[in-house]
C-alpha positions in Angstrom: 102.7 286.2 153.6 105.6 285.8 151.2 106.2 289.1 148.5 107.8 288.7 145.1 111.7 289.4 144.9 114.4 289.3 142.5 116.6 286.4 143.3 118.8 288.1 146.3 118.7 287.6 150.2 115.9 289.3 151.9 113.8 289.8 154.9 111.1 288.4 157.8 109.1 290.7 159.0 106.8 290.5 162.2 104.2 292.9 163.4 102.0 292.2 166.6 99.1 294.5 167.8 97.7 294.3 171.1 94.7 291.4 171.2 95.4 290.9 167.2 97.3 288.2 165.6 100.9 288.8 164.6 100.9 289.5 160.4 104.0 288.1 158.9 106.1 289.4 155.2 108.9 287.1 154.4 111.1 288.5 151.0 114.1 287.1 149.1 116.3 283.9 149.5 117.2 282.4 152.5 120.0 280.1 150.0 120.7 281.4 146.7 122.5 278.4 146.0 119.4 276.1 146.7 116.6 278.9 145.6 115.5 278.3 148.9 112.6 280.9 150.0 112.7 282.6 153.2 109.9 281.8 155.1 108.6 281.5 158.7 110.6 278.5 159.5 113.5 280.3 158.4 116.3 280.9 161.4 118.5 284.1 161.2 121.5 284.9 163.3 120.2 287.6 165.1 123.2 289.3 167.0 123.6 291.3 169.9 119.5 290.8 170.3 120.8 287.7 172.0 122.3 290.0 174.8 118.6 290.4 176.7 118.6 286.7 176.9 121.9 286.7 178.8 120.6 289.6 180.2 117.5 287.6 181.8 119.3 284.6 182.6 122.0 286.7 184.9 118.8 288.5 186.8 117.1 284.6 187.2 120.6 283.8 188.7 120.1 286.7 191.2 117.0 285.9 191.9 117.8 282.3 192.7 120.9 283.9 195.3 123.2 282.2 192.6 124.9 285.7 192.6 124.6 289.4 193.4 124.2 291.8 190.9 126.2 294.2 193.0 129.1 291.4 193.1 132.6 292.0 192.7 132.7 290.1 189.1 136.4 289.2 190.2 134.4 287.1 193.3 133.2 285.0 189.9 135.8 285.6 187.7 139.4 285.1 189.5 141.6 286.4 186.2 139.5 289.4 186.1 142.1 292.2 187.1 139.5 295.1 187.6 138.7 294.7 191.3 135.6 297.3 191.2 133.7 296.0 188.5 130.4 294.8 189.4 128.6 292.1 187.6 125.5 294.6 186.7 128.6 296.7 185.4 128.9 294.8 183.1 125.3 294.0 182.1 124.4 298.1 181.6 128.2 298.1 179.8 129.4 300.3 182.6 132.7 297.7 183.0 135.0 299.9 181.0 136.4 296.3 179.5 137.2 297.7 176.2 135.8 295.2 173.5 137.9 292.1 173.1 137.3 291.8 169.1 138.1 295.1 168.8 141.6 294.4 170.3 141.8 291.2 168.7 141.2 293.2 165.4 144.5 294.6 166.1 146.4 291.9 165.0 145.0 291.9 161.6 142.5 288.6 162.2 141.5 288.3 158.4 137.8 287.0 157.5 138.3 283.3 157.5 140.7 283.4 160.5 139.0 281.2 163.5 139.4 282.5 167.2 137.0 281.4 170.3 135.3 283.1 173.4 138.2 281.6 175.3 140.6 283.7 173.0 138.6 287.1 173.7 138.4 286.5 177.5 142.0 286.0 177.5 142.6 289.7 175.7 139.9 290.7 178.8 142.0 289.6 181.2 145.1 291.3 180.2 143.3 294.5 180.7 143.8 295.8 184.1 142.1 299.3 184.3 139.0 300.6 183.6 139.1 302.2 179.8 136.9 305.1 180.7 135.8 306.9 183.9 134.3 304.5 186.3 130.0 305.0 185.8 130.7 305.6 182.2 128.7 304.3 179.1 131.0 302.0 176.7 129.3 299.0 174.2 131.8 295.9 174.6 130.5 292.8 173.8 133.2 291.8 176.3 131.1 292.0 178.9 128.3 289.7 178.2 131.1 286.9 177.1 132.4 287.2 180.8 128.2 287.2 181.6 128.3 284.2 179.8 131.4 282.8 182.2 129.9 283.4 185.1 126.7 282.3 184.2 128.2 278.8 183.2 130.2 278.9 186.4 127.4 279.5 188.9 124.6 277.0 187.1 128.1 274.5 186.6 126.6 273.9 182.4 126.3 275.7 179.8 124.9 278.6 178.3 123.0 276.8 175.5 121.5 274.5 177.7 120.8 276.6 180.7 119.0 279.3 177.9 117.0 276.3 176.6 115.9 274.9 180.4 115.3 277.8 181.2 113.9 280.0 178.8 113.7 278.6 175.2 111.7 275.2 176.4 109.3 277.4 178.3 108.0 279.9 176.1 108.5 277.2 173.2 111.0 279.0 171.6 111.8 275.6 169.6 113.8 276.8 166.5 116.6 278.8 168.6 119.1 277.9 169.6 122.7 280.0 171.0 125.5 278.4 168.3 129.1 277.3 170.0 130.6 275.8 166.8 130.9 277.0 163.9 130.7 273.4 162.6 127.2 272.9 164.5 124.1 272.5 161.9 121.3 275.1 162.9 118.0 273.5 161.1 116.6 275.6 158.5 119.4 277.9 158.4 119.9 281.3 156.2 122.7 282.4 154.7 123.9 285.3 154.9 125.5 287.2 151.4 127.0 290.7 150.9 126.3 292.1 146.7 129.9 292.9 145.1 130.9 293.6 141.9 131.8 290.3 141.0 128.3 288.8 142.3 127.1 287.6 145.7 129.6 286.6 147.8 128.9 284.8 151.6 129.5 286.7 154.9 129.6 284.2 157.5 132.8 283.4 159.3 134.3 280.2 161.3 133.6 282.2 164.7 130.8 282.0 167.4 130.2 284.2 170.7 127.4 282.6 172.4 125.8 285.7 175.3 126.6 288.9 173.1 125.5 286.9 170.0 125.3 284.0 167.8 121.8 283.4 169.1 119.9 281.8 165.7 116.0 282.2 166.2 112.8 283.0 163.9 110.4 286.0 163.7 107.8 283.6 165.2 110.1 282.6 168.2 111.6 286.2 168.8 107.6 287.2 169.0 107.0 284.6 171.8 110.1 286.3 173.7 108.8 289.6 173.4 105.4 288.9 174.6 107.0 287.2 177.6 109.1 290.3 178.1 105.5 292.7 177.2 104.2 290.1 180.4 107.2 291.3 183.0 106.1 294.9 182.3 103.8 295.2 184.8 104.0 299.1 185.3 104.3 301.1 182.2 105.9 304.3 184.0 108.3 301.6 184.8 110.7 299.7 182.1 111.4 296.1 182.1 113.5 294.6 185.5 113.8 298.1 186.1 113.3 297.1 190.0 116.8 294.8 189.6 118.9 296.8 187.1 119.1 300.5 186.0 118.4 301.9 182.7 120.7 304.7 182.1 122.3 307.1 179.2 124.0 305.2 176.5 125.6 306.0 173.3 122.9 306.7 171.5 121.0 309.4 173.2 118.4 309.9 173.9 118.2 306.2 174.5 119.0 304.5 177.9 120.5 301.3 178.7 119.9 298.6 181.0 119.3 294.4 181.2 120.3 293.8 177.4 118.0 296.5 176.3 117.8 300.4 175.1 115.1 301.8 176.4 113.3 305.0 175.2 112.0 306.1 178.7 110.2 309.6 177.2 107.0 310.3 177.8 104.3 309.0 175.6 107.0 306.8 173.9 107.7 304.4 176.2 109.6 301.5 174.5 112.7 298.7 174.8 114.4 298.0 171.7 118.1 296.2 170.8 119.4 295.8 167.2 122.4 293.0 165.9 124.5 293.0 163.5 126.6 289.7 163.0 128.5 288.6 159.9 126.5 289.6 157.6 123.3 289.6 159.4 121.1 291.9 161.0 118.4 292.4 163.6 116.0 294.5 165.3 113.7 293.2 168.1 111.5 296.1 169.5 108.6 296.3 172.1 106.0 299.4 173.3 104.9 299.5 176.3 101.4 299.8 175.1 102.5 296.3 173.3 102.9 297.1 170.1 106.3 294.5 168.7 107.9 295.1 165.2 110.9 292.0 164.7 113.1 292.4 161.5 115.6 289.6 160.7 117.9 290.3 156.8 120.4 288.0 155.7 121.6 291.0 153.2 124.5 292.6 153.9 123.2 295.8 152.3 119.4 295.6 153.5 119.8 296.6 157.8 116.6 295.3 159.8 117.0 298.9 162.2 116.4 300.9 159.2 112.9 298.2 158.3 111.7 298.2 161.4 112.2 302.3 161.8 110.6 302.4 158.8 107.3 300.0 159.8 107.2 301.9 163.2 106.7 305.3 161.3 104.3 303.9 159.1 102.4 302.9 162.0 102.4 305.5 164.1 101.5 308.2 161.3 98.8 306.4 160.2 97.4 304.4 163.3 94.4 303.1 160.8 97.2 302.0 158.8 96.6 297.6 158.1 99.8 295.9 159.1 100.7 294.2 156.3 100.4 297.3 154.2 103.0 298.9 156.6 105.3 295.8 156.5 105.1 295.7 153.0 105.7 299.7 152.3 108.7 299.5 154.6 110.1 296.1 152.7 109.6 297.8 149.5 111.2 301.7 150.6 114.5 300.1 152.4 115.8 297.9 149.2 119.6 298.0 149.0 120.8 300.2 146.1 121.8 298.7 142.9 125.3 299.3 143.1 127.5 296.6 144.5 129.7 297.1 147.2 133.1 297.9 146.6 135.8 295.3 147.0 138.5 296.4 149.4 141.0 298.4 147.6 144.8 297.4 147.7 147.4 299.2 149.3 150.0 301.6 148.1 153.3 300.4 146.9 154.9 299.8 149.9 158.7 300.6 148.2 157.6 304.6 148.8 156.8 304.9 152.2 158.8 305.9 155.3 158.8 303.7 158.3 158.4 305.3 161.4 158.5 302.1 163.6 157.2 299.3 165.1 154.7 299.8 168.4 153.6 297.3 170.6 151.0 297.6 173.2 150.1 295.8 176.8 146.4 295.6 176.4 146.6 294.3 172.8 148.0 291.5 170.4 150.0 291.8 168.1 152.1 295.0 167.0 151.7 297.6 164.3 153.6 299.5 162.1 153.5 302.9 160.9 154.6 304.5 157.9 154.8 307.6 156.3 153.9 308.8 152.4 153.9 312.4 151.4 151.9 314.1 154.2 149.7 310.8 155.1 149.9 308.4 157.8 149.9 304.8 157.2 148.7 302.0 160.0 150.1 298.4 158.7 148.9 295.0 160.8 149.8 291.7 159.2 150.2 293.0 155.5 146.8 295.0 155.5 147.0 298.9 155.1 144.7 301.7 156.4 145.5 305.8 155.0 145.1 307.7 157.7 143.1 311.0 157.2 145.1 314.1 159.4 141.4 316.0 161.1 143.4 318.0 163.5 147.0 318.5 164.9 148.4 315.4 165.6 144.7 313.3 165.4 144.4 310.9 162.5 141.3 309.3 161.3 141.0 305.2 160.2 138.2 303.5 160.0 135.9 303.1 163.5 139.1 304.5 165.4 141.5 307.6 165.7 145.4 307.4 166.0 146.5 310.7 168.0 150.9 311.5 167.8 152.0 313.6 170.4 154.1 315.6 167.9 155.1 315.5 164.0 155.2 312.4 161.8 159.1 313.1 161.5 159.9 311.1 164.7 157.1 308.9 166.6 158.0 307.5 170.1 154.2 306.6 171.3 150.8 306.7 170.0 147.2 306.4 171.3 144.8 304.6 169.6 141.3 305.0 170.4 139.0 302.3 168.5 135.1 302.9 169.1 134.9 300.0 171.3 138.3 299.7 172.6 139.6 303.7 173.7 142.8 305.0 174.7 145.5 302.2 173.7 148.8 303.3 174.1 151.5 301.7 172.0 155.4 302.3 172.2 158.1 302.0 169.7 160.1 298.9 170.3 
């Protein structure tokens, strides 16, 4: 079923009861440039959804004595400097490998700026301890590239090919496909656009990260996944592989995690769930173990598929009688984007007033940084771009998605630590 939108990016929408056909809402342009509906055809880069596919193919590998999944990931990986990680360390992101992009970051990468998986496992093997305490939780999409490496290592071909053989032929998942160039043509293909004040403007970049994401699919093909993985469940007091891999606390309580999945393991709720969010796209792929499935795909920057599919699963759950297209299309219709257009980024101060405090480098990370002082404010500089540092205690500054903590006054700065939200406890030194 296709709604009536303004002329914008929009949405496709899936809801599957048990023993009922799957009801479909598609909204919004898939091209704005071409007018092009979205429609069920209509493939979507999905994300980190893609990370219960790698997920899957690493416990087929251990099930074909491939590879352990209590392996030293060093056995498979010889660069890897952290000697104790196991490879289902890295699939429940219990590694401490901080995340590679986040690093990479660092160096101020600007949008169009093209770097490779090889360039990210290269920032993961500079890293030579753990980032946190060993057992603990941290999200790095570092750990499903080096999934990916050992995957292509064990199988000797690669990750696209094995995921189509494999799983993606099977199930006839025909329409997706994991993306390793950015040149490569993906049939039937949105594009993905962020609203500014100056119009539309398109998100994508020249980069792709075939495990953790850039895994293009359909509603129609994410469904057939699903009800493969609804299959597997064989025990509902039980979640998904939970025999091979264990679910436990994440980042987002009270949500656990395990094979490329959250899991909500309470009682009566019983569900595995994963969301994306990847240049401009977003995702949510979620299951019940009573098999209820609710897929959201956007190609709108300002229009997130979690908050749809939240939305749909309330709607359904309050009112069990409740037809699903009426819920897809109350949820479409509640989580518009507002009107306003996103900001562009602002420039930064004139530079001609500020006070340089130095220039740090650090081990784990690219690239240096500089610091500068203006009035009372901190000021991080990486290849010309600016952030304003907010003071939220003594010595702790806040950016955006990180904290910079001095171990005295701004007056004179020897040594910083930088803790990003994927990438904690950097430590850079003046030179």
């Amino acid at each position: 079923m296709n709604a009536p939108r303004d002329e914008q990016p929009g949405l496709s929408l899936l809801v599957h009861r048990p023993g009922e056909e799957p009801t479909l809402l598609h909204t919004g342009l898939a091209s704005l440039e071409h007018g092009l509906a979205i429609g069920p055809h209509t493939t979507f880069n999905v994300g980190s959804v893609a990370k219960q596919i790698t997920a899957h193919l690493i416990l087929l590998a251990a099930r074909d004595d491939l590879l352990r999944l209590d392996q030293r990931a060093a056995d498979l990986l010889p660069r890897l400097k952290i000697s104790d990680v196991t490879v289902a360390d890295l699939v429940n992101h219990r590694s401490g490998i901080r995340d590679a992009e986040s690093l990479l970051s660092l160096a101020g990468f600007r949008d169009l700026d093209h770097y490779t998986a090889d360039d990210l496992r290269t920032l993961a093997y500079r890293q030579d301890q753990r980032a946190v305490p060993e057992g603990s939780f941290l999200y790095s999409n570092t750990n499903y590239l080096l999934l990916t490496e050992i995957l292509e290592t064990v199988h000797r071909t690669t990750l696209p090919d094995l995921a189509r053989h494999r799983v993606f032929g099977p199930l006839g998942m025909h329409a997706t496909h994991f993306k390793t160039d950015p040149r490569q043509v993906i049939p039937r293909a949105a594009f993905a656009y962020q609203a500014t004040h100056h119009g539309w403007r398109h998100t994508e970049v020249p980069v792709t990260l075939p495990g953790p994401g850039t895994l293009w699919t359909t509603v129609g093909d994410l469904d057939r996944w699903l009800t493969h993985l609804l299959q597997r469940w064989q025990h509902p007091h039980q979640l998904p592989w939970q025999e091979s891999v264990d679910y436990e606390p994440s980042d987002h309580e009270p949500y656990l995690y395990g094979p490329g999945l959250y899991a909500d393991a309470r009682p009566g709720r019983h569900a595995v769930f994963h969301y994306g969010h990847e240049q401009g796209f977003s995702a949510a792929a979620h299951v019940e173990a009573l098999g209820l499935r609710v897929i959201a795909l956007s190609n709108n920057a300002g229009l997130s598929a979690d908050r749809v599919t939240a939305a749909i699963l309330r709607n359904l759950h309050q009112q069990p009688t409740l037809a699903p297209n009426e819920a897809l299309v109350r949820a479409a219709a509640r989580e518009q984007p507002p009107s306003a257009a996103v900001q562009d980024q602002p420039t930064p101060d004139d530079l001609g007033q500020h006070t340089e405090l130095g220039t740090f480098t650090c081990d784990q990370a690219l690239g240096n940084l500089r610091l500068t002082r203006r009035a009372d404010t901190l000021h991080l500089w990486r290849r010309g771009t600016c952030d304003r540092l907010t003071p939220t205690g003594s010595g702790i500054y806040a950016g955006n998605g990180y904290s910079l903590t001095v171990p005295s006054g701004t007056g004179q700065v020897d040594r910083f630590t930088l803790d990003l939200d994927r990438a904690p406890g950097l430590t850079y030194i003046r030179q």
